[in-house]
C-alpha positions in Angstrom: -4.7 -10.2 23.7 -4.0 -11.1 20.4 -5.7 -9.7 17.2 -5.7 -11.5 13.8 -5.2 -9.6 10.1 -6.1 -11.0 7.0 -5.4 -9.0 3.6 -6.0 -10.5 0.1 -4.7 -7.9 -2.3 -4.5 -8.6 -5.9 -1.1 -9.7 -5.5 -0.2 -10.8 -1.8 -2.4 -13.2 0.7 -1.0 -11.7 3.9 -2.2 -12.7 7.7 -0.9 -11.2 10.6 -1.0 -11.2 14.5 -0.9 -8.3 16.6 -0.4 -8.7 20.4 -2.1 -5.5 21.9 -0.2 -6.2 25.3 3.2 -6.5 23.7 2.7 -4.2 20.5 4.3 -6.8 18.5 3.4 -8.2 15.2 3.6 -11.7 13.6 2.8 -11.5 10.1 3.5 -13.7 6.9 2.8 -13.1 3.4 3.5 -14.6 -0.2 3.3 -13.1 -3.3 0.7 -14.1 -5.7 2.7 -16.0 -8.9 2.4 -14.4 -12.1 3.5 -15.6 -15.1 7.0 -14.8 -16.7 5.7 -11.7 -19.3 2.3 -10.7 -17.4 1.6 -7.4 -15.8 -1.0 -8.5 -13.4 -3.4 -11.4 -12.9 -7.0 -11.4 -13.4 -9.6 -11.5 -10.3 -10.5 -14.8 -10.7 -7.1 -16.2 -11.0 -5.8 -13.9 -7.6 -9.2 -15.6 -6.2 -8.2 -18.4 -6.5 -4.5 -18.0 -5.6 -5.5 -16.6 -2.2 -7.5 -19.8 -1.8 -4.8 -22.0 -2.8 -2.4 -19.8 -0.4 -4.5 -18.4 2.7 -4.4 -21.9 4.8 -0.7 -22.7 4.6 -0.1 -18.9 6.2 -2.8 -18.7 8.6 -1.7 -22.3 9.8 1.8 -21.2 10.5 0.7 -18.2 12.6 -1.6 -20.5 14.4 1.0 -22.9 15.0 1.8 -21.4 18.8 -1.9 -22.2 19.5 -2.6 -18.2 20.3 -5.8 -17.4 21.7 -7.2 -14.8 19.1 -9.5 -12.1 20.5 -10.9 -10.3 17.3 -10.3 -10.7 13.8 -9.7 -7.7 10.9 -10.0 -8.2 7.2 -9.6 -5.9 4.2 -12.9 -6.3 2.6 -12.7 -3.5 -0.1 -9.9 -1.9 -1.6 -11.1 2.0 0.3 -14.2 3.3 2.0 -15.8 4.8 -1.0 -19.7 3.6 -1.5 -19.3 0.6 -4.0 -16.0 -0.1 -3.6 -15.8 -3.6 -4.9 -13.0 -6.6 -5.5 -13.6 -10.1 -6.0 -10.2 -10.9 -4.7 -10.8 -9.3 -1.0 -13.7 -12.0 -0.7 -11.2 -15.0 -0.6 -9.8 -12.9 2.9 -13.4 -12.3 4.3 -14.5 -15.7 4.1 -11.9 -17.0 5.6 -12.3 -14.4 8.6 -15.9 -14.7 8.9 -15.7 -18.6 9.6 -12.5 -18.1 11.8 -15.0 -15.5 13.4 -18.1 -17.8 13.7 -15.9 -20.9 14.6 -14.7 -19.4 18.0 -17.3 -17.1 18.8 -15.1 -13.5 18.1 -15.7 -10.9 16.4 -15.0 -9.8 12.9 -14.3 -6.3 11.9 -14.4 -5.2 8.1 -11.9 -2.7 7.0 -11.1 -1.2 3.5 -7.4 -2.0 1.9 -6.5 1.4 2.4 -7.1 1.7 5.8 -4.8 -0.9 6.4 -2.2 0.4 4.3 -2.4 3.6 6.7 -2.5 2.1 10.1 0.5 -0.3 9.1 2.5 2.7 7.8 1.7 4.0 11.3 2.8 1.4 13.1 5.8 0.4 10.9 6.7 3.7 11.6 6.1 4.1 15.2 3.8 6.6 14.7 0.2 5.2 16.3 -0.4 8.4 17.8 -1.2 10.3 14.6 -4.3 7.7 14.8 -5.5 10.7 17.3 -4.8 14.0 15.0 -6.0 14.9 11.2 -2.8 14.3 9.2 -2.3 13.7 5.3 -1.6 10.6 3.6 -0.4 9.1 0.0 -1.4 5.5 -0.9 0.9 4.8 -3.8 0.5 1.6 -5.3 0.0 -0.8 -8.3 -4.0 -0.1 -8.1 -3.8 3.0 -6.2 -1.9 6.8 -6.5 -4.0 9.0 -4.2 -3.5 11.7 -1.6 -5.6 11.5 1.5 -6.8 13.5 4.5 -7.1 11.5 7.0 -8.9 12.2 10.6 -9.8 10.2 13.5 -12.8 8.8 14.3 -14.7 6.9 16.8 -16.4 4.0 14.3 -14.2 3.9 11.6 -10.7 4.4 13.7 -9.3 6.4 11.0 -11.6 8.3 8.4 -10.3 8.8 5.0 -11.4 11.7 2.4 -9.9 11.6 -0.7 -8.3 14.8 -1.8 -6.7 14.1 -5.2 -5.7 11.1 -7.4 -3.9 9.8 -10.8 -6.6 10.3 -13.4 -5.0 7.6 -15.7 -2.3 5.3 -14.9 -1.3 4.0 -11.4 2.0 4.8 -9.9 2.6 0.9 -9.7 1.6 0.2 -13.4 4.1 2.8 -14.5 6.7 1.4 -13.0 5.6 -2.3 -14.0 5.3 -1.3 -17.6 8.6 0.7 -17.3 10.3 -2.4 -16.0 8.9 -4.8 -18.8 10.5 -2.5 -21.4 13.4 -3.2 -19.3 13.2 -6.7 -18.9 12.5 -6.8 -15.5 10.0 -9.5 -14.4 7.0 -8.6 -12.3 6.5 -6.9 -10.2 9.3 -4.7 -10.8 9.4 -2.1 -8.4 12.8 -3.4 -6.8 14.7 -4.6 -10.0 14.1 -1.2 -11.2 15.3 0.7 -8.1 18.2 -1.3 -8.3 18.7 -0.3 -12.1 18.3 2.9 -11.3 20.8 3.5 -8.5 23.6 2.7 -11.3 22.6 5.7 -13.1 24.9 8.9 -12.4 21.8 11.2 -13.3 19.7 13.0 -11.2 16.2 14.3 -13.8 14.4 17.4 -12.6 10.9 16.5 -15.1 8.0 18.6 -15.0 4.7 16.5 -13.4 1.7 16.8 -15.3 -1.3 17.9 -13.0 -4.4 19.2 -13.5 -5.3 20.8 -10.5 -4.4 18.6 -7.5 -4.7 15.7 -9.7 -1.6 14.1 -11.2 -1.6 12.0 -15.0 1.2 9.0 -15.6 0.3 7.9 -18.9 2.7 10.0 -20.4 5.5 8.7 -18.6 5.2 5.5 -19.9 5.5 7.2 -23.5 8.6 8.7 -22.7 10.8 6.2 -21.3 9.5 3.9 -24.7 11.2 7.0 -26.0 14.2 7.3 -24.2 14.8 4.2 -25.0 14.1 3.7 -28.8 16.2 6.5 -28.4 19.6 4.7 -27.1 19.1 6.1 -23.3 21.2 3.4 -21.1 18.3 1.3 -19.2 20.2 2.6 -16.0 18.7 6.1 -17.0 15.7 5.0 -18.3 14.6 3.7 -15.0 16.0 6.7 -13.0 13.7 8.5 -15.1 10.7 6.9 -14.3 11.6 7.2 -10.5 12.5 10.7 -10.3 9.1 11.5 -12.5 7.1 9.9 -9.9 9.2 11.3 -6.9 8.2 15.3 -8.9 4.6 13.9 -9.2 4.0 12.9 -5.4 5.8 16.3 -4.3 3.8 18.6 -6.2 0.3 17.0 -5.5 2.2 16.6 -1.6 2.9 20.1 -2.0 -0.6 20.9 -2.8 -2.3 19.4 -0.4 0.0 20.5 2.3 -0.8 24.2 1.6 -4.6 23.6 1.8 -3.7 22.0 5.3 -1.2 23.8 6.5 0.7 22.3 9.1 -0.4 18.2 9.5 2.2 15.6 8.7 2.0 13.5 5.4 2.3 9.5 5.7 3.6 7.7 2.8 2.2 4.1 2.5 1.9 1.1 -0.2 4.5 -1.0 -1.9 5.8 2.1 -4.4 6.9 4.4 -1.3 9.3 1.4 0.0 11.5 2.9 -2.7 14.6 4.5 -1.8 14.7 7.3 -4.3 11.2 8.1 -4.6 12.2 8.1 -0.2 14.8 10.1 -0.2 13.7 13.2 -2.4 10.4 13.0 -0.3 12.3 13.5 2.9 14.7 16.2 2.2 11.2 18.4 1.2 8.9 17.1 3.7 7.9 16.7 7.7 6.5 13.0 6.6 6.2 9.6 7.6 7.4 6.3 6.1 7.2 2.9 7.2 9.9 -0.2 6.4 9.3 -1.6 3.8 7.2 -5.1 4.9 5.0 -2.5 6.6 4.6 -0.6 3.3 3.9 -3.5 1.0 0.9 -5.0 1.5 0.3 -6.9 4.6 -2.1 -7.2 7.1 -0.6 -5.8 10.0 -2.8 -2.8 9.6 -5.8 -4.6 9.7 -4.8 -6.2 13.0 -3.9 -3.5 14.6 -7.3 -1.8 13.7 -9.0 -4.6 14.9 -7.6 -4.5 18.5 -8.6 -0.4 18.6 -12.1 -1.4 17.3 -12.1 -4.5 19.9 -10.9 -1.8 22.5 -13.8 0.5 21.7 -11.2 3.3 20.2 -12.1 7.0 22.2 -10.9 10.4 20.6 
């Protein structure tokens, strides 16, 4: 049976199909365009992106005239009570008339539940879908760390356990990169600055508690470089920060549950260095990186265990 995935982030219309015989996915996905100098786009603006941009891809999955069983669609942006986007509604709307059209179901999932479950199956890891494990969603809206525990309604249940109290992850390293020169979004130009730099930094996070705060990382690379640092440093800076930041609050959370394995999802954890320093400290998780972006294979796949009737 196939299962269909829609996901309308603030920056990526994505659609996928999972085939819950095969285990395969068909997905597509374009970026949302933002102009030359921008840090973002404003809700209605995405809105209306997804609108222009949702019918092109779901036409070209449709194009081999699969027979869809269920459809799943990030609604929210997580499961907390009045969690709220305008952008998501672009994505619901267009799976609740797919949904009434041929007479299947629709199932409504949170953006970060779909971030998880594709980092699961990106990573060939479905079966932690059936144990309590830890999880970071690391993103340009998001920096939090997650338990995360099955369960028989909601597939995967998600408490919050600690999260940046001021700027994202994702905005750091966007703001970093404008400094830089780097266009939006800049996650990969600045890895790729970065990995010129012969420097490895060893920077103190700044938590408070489990909690983590960026804000001030921002100020110091403007420093570094008012200062003359090479841009090549500069952006290594910024990455190994954030690397220091998710291991301490990973480091945390992994004492108050001893033993689970930590998943790294959203589009900041496809970096390599941020990656690699996680790795060499940690039994974790990480998914390629079209499975850590956002996409909408995670929503597909939750759709077929929903459509399945998931059991513990």
């Amino acid at each position: 049976m196939m299962y269909l995935g829609i996901d309308t982030s603030n920056y990526t219309t994505s659609a996928a199909l999972y085939n819950s015989g095969t285990g395969e996915v068909l997905q597509a996905a374009r970026l949302l365009p933002v102009k030359e100098g921008q840090l973002g786009l404003r809700q209605s603006d995405a809105v209306f992106a997804h609108v222009k941009a949702l019918g092109g891809i779901l036409e070209g999955l449709f194009a081999a005239q699969h027979k869809i069983a269920a459809v799943g669609v990030s609604a929210t942006p997580c499961d907390a009570k009045g969690s709220y986007m305008p952008c998501f509604l672009a994505g619901e709307m267009a799976a609740r008339s797919i949904g009434a059209a041929m007479g299947i179901p629709v199932h409504l999932f949170s953006h970060q539940r779909g971030h998880i479950a594709a980092a699961l199956y990106g990573a060939g890891r479905m079966d932690l879908a059936e144990k309590p494990f830890l999880a970071f969603h690391i993103s340009g809206g998001t920096t939090e760390c997650l338990a995360v525990e099955p369960d028989k309604a909601l597939i995967l249940r998600v408490l919050p356990l600690a999260r940046s109290l001021d700027l994202h992850a994702g905005q750091a390293v966007d703001r970093v990169g404008a400094m830089l020169g780097i266009r939006f979004p800049a996650g990969p130009g600045l890895e790729a600055l970065a990995e010129k730099s012969d420097k490895t930094y060893r920077p103190k996070p700044k938590l408070k508690g489990m909690d983590c705060c960026l804000s001030g990382l921002e100020n110091m690379c403007a420093k570094m470089i008012s200062s003359g640092e090479s841009p090549q440093d500069t952006a290594r800076f910024c990455l190994d920060y954030l690397a220091h930041t998710v291991y301490e609050m990973a480091r945390l959370a992994a004492d108050r549950y001893p033993g689970r394995e930590i998943v790294f999802a959203g589009g900041v954890m496809s970096n390599r260095i941020i990656r690699g320093f996680l790795e060499r400290s940690f039994n974790c998780v990480f998914a390629p990186p079209r499975f850590s972006a956002d996409n909408a294979a995670g929503v597909a796949w939750l759709a077929a265990r929903s459509a399945a009737g998931f059991r513990i």
